[in-house]
C-alpha positions as CSV (number, residue, x, y, z in Angstrom):
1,X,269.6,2.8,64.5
2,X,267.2,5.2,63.8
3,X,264.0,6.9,65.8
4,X,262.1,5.4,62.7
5,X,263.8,1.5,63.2
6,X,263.1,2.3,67.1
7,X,259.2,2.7,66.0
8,X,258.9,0.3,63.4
9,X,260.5,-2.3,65.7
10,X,258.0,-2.0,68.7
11,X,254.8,-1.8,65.7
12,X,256.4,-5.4,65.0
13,X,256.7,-6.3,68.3
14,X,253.3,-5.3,69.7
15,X,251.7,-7.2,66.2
16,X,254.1,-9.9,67.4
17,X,252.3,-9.9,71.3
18,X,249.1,-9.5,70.1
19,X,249.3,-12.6,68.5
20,X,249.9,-14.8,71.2
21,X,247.4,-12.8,73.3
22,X,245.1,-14.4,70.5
23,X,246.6,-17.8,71.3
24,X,244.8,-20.5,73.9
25,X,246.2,-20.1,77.5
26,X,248.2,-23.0,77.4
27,X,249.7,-22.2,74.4
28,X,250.5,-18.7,75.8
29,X,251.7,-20.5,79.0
30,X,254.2,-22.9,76.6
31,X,255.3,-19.6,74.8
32,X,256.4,-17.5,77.2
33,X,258.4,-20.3,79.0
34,X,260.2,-20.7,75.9
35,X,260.7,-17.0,75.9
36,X,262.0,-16.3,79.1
37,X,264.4,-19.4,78.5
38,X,265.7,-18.2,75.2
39,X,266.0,-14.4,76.7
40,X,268.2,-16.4,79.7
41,X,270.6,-18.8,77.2
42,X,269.5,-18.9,74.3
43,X,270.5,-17.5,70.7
44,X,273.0,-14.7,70.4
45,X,271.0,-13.4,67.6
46,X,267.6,-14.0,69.0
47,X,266.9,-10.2,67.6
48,X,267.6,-10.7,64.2
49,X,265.9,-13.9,63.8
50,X,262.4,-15.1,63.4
51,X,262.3,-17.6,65.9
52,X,260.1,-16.7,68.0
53,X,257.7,-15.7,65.3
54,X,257.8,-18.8,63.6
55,X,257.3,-20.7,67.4
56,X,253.8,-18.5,67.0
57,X,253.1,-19.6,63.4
58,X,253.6,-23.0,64.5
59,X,251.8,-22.8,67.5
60,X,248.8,-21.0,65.5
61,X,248.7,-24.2,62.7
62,X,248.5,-26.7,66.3
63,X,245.5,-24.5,67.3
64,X,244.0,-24.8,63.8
65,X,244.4,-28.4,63.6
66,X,242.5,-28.3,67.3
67,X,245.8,-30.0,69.3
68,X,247.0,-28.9,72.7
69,X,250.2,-27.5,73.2
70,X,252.0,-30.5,74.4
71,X,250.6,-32.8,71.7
72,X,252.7,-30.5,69.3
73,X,256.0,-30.6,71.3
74,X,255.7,-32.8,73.9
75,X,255.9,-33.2,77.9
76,X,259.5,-31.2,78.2
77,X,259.6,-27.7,77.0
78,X,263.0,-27.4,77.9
79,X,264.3,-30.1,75.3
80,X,262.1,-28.8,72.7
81,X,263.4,-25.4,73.1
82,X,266.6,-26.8,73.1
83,X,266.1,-28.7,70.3
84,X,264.8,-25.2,68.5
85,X,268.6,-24.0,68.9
86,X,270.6,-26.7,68.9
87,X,272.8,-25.8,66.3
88,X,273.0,-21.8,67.6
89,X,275.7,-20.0,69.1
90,X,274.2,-19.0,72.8
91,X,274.9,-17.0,75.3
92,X,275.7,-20.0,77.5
93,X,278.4,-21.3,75.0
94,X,280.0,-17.5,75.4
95,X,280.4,-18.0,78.9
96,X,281.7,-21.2,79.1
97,X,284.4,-20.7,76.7
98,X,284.7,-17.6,78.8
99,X,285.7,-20.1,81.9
100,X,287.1,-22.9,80.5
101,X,289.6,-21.1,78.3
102,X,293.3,-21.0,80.0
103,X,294.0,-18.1,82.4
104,X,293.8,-15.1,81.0
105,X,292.1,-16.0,78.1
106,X,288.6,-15.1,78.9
107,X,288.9,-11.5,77.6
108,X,290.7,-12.5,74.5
């Protein structure tokens, strides 16, 4: 990785925070929960995918269509963010096969 990736990189990510800035507070609220979670267990590849952008597009067509946040995913962020990577590899299921594997195993 290059200085230029390194620059280019942070352009997208500021563009990327500036565009939930522009969000309602709720919806800001909502993202940033998902966020943290996602940072915590979620995704192995979070990096390299556009998750989180498309949570923001998504978000940005509920504000459009004039709906709060939790018409658009419901009363438990934590299931819809689940839902969102259900079918990823995460960080969680790393660590649990780290554990449950037989001894020895969990550096293998």
């Amino acid at each position: 990785m290059g200085i230029q990736d390194i620059i280019e990189g942070k352009k997208q990510w500021r563009a990327h925070m500036a565009r939930i800035k522009a969000l309602p507070p709720d919806y800001q609220i909502v993202y940033k929960e998902i966020q943290r979670y996602f940072f915590k267990v979620g995704p192995v590849g979070l990096a390299d995918e556009p998750l989180l952008s498309e949570i923001v597009d998504f978000f940005e067509e509920g504000v459009a269509a004039d709906k709060g946040v939790l018409e658009l995913i419901g009363n438990d962020v934590a299931a819809f963010a689940d839902d969102l990577i259900k079918d990823s590899r995460t960080y969680a299921d790393i660590y649990q096969e780290s554990i449950s594997g037989e001894p020895g195993t969990a550096g293998k």
